[in-house]
C-alpha positions in Angstrom: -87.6 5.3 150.7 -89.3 2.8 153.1 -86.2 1.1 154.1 -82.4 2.5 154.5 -80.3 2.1 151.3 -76.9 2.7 150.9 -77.9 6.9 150.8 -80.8 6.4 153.1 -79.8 6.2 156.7 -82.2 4.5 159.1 -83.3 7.3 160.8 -84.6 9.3 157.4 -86.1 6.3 156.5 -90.3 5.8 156.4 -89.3 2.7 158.7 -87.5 4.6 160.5 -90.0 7.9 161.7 -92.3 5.7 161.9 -90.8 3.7 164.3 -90.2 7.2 166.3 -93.9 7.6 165.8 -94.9 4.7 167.4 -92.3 5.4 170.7 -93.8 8.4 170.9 -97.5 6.9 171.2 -97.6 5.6 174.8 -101.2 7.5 174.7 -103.6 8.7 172.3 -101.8 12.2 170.9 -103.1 14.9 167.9 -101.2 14.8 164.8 -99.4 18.0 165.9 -98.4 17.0 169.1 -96.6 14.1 167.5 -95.1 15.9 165.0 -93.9 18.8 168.0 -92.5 15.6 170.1 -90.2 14.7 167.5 -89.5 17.5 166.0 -88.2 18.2 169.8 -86.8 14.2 170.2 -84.8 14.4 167.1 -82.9 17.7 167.7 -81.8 16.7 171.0 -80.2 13.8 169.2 -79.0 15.9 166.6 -79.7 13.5 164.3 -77.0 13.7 162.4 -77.9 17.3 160.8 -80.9 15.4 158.5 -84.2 17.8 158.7 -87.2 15.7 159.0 -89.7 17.6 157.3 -93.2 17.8 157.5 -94.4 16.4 154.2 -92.0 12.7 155.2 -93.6 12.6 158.4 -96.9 12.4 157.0 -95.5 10.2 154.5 -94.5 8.1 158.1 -98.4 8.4 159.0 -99.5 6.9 155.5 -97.4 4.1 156.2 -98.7 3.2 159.3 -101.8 3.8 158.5 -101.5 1.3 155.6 -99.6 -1.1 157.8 -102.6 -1.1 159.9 -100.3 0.0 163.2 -101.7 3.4 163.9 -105.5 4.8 163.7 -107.5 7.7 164.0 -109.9 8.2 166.3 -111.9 11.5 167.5 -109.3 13.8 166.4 -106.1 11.8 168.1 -104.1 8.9 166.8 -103.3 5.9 168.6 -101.6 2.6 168.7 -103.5 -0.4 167.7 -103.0 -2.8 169.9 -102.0 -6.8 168.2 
């Protein structure tokens, strides 16, 4: 679920959106804006015909969150920097 198994390729993986979400946050962005950018990123890749849905990418958020790579600030999420 967190990592790519066997059945779990890399890019339906929580590593794996969450790495998308953190490409995506060259600035401070709303929730839905992230979720519109790759919504947008991944079809244009096709992605292999996997659906991201909604409900993984905030599973994506938790684990940043947790990892301590992303916060919340006002409203926006943004990088924390190292």
């Amino acid at each position: 679920m967190i990592l790519p198994t066997k059945r779990l390729s890399i890019e339906s993986s929580l590593l794996g959106v969450g790495a998308d979400v953190l490409g995506l946050l060259d600035r401070p962005k709303t929730v839905s804006r992230i979720w519109e950018e790759l919504k947008s990123v991944r079809k244009s890749l096709n992605d292999r015909g996997e659906r991201l849905t909604f409900e993984w990418f905030v599973l994506a958020l938790d684990f940043l969150f947790l990892t301590d790579a992303i916060s919340l600030h006002e409203g926006v999420l943004q990088r924390r920097q190292p």
